[in-house]
C-alpha positions in Angstrom: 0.0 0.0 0.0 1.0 3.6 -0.7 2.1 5.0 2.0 1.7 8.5 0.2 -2.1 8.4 1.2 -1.9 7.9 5.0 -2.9 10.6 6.3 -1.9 11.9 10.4 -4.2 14.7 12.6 -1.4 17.0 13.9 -3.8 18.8 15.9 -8.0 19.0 17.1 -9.9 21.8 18.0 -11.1 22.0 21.5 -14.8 22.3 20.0 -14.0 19.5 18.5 -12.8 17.7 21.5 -15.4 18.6 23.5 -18.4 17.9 21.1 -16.9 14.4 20.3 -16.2 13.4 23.7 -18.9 15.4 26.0 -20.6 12.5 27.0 -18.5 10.1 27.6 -16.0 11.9 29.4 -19.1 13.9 31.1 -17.6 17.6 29.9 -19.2 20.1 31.1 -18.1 23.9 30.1 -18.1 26.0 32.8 -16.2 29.5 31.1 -14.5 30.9 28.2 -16.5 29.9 25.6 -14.6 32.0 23.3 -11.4 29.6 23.4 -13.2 26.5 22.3 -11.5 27.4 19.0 -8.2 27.1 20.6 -5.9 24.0 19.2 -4.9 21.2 21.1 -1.0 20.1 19.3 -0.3 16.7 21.5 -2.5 13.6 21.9 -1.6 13.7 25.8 -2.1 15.6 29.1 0.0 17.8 31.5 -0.9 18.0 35.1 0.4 21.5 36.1 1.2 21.4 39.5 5.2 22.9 39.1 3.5 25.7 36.5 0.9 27.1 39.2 4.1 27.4 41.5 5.5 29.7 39.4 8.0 27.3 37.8 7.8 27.4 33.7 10.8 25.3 32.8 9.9 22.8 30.2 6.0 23.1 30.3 4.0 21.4 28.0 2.0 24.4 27.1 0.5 22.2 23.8 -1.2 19.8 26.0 -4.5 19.8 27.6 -3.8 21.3 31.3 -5.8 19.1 34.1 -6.6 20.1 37.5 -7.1 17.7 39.9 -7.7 17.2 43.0 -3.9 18.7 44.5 -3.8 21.1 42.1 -6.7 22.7 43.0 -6.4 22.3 46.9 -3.0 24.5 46.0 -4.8 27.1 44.3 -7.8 27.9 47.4 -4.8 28.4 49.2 -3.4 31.1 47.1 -4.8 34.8 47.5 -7.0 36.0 44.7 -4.1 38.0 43.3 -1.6 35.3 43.4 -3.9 32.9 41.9 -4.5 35.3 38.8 -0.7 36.0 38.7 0.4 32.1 37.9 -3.2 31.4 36.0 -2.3 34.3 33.7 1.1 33.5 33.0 0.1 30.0 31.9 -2.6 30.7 29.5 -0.1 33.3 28.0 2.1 30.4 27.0 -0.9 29.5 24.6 -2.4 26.0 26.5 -5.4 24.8 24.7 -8.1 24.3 27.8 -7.9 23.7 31.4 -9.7 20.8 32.7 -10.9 20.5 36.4 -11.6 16.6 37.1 -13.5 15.0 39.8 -16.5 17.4 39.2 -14.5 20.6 41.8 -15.5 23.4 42.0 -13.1 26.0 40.0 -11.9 29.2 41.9 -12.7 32.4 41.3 -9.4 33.5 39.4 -9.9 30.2 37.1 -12.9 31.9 36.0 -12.1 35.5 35.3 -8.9 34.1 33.4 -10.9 32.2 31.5 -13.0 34.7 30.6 -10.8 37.0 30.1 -8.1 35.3 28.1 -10.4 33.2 26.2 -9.2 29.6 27.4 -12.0 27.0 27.5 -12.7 26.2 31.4 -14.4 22.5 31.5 -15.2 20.1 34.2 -15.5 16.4 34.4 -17.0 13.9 37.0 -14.8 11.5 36.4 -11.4 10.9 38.5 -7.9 12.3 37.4 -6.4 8.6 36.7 -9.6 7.6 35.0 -10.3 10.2 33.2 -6.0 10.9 32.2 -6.4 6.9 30.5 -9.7 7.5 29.0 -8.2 10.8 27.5 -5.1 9.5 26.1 -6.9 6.4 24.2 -9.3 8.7 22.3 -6.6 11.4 21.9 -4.0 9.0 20.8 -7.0 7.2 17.7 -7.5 11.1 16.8 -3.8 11.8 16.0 -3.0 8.1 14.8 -1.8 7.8 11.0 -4.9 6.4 8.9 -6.0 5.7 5.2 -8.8 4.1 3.3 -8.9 0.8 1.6 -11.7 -0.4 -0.6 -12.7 -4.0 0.2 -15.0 -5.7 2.6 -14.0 -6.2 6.3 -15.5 -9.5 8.2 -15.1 -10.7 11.6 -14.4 -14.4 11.0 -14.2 -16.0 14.4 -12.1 -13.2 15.9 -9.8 -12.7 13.2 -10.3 -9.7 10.9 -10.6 -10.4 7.4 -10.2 -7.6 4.7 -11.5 -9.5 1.7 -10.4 -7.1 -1.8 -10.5 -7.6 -5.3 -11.2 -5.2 -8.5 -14.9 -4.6 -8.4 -17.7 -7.1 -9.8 -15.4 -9.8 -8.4 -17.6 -11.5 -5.7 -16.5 -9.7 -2.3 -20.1 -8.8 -1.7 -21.2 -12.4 -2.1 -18.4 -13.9 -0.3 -19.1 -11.6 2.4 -22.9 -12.4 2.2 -22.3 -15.9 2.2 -19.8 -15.3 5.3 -22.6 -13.5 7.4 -25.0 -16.5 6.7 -22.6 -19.1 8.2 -23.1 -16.6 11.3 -19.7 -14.1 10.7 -20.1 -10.7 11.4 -20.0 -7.4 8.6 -17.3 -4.5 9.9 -17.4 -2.7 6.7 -18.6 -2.9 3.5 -16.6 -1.6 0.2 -14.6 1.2 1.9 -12.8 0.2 5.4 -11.2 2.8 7.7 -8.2 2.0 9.0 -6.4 3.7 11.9 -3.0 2.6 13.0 -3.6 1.8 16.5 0.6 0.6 17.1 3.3 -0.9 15.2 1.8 -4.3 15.0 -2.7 -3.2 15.1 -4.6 -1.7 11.8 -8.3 -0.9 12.9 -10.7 -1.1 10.5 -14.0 0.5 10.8 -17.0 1.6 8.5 -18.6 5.1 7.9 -21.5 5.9 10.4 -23.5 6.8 7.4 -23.7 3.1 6.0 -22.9 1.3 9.2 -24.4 -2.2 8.7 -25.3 -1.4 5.1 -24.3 -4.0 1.9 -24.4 -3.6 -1.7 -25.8 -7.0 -3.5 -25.3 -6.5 -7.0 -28.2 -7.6 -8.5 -30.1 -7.0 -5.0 -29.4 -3.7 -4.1 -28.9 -2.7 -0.7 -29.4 -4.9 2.1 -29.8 -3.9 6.4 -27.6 -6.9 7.5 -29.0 -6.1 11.2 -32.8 -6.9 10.0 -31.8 -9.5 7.8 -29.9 -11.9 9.9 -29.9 -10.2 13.7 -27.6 -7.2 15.0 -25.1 -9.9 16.3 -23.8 -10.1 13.3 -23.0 -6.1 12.8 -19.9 -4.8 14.5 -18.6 -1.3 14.9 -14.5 -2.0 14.7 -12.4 -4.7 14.1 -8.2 -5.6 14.1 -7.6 -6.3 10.4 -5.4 -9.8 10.9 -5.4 -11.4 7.5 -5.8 -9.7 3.8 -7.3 -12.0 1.2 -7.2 -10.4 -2.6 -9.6 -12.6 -5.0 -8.1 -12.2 -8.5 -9.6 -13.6 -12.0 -8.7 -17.1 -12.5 -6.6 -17.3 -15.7 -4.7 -20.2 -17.4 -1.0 -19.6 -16.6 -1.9 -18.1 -13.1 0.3 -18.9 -10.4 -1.7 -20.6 -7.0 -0.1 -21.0 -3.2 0.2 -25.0 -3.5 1.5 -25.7 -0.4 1.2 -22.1 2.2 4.9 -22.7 3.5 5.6 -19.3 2.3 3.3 -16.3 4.3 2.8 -13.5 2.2 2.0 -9.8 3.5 0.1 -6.4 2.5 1.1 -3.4 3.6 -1.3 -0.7 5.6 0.3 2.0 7.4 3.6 0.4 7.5 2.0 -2.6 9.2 2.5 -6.2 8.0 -0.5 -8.3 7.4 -1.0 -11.9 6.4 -2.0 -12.0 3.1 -3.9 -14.5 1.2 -4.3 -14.6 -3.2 -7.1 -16.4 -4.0 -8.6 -16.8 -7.5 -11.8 -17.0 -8.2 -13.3 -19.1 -10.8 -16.5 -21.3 -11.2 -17.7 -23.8 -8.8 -15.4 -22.4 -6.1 -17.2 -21.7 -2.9 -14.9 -18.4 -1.8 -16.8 -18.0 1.5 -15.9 -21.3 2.3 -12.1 -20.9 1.4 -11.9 -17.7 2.8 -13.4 -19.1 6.7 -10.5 -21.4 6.8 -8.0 -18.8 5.7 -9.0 -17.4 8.6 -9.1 -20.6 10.8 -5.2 -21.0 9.5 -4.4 -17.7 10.7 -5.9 -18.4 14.4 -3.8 -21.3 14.2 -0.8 -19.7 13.3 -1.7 -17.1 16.4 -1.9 -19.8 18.5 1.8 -21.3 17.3 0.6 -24.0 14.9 1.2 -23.9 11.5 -0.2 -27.2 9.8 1.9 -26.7 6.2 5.1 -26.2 8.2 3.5 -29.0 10.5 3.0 -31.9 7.3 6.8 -30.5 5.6 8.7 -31.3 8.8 6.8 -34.6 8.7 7.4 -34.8 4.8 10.9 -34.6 5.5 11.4 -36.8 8.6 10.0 -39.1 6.4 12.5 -38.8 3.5 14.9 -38.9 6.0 14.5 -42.5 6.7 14.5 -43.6 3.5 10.9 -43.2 2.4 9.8 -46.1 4.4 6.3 -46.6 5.8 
């Protein structure tokens, strides 16, 4: 895969931040309106307890600033003026928004600053640690390299199966006849990946057709309605790539599967699987135990290299029964 067309969020909107995550992280904005526009640069959060005592050096200004329950003990005990003073000097190093956990009441001086610098003031209910690993997740998809790749993604058994092909080639009807052995639909005809680490692609669909197939000669299907919402999901880990390609005289086919193949999304390795596709050839059915050799790979059994280590212990004593 071209790498050319990942694409990486270097930065999110505070609006955008709190619309997405209002109520899950139960946001609630208590001042400065006017600095929702403000741009959050890091996928990560500073807790400034050295900043609010007037020490500077080396703070991570492009994070999200959270207040918890220390930090805001410190500042009640600060005068009004004092409190202003370091509040001041910290928004004017350009932070995005300050965040007061554990659902405390802000101080006076957190207020007026906020107002009167225009830096989003919010609050959450939720607890410092909980809501710091919530945070850093959802922060951390957000700014996570991602692309598009046309092809249908299944959940077959656990094990995330991007089925591709040129168009008109029978991923729809695999996929169908997938879902009817009980499999579940991800995505249908354009996946959304996100690079979750060096070794996890996450594939997702759009919201818009979530649960949605095209059936040439059908039209489109509800795959919840048709055969049950269990076999919908939202995400999935894309662990196996199998391309279906046109059957041709001459074309070369895996014969034995000693030799794993991989396709490249977002610099991520993934088992990859050529099947063609010609009459007579049920490709749901090949494409379920693709996937059923791929959970036994993950599970450290690997029945070609299994049957050539026997194939050769064999010819090593003379091809005797």
């Amino acid at each position: 895969m071209d790498r050319k067309n990942a694409k990486v969020s270097e930065e999110i909107s505070v609006r955008e931040f709190f619309d997405m995550f209002k109520t899950i992280l139960q946001l609630e904005l208590l001042a400065g309106e006017a600095g929702l526009d403000r741009i959050i640069y890091e996928p990560s959060l500073n807790r400034p307890a050295l900043a609010i005592t007037g020490y500077y050096k080396n703070f991570a200004s492009k994070r999200i600033q959270l207040f918890g329950a220390g930090e805001m003990s410190y500042l009640r005990d600060l005068s009004e003026e004092r409190g202003e003073e370091v509040l001041k000097k910290m928004v004017e190093l350009d932070i995005p928004c300050m965040i007061i956990s554990r659902n405390l009441e802000p101080t006076e001086s957190m207020l007026v600053i906020a107002e009167k610098h225009k830096v989003a003031l919010i609050r959450t209910k939720m607890k410092s640690k909980e809501f710091s690993s919530e945070v850093l997740v959802r922060l951390g998809r957000l700014f996570s390299p991602r692309t598009t790749v046309h092809g249908t993604l299944i959940d077959i058994n656990g094990i995330g199966t991007l089925i591709r092909g040129d168009s008109g080639i029978g991923k729809s009807e695999c996929a169908l006849g997938l879902i009817d052995h009980g499999h579940s639909l991800v995505a249908d005809d354009h996946v959304n990946c996100v690079k979750v680490n060096d070794h996890i692609i996450l594939g997702r669909g759009n919201d818009l057709n979530r649960g949605y197939m095209e059936c040439r000669g059908i039209g489109i299907i509800n795959v919840a309605e048709l055969f049950g919402i269990r076999r919908v999901r939202v995400e999935k880990s894309i662990d196996i790539v199998v391309t279906f390609i046109e059957w041709k005289p001459g074309v070369i086919e895996e014969r034995t599967g000693l030799e794993i193949n991989y396709f490249e999304i977002l610099g991520v390795d993934i088992p990859h699987f050529v099947i063609p596709v010609r009459p007579g050839r049920d490709m749901a059915r090949l494409v379920e135990v693709a996937a059923m050799v791929q959970a036994l790979r993950q599970m450290g059994h690997d029945g070609a290299k299994a049957f050539n280590d026997r194939l050769i212990a064999h010819m090593a004593k003379g091809g005797k029964k």
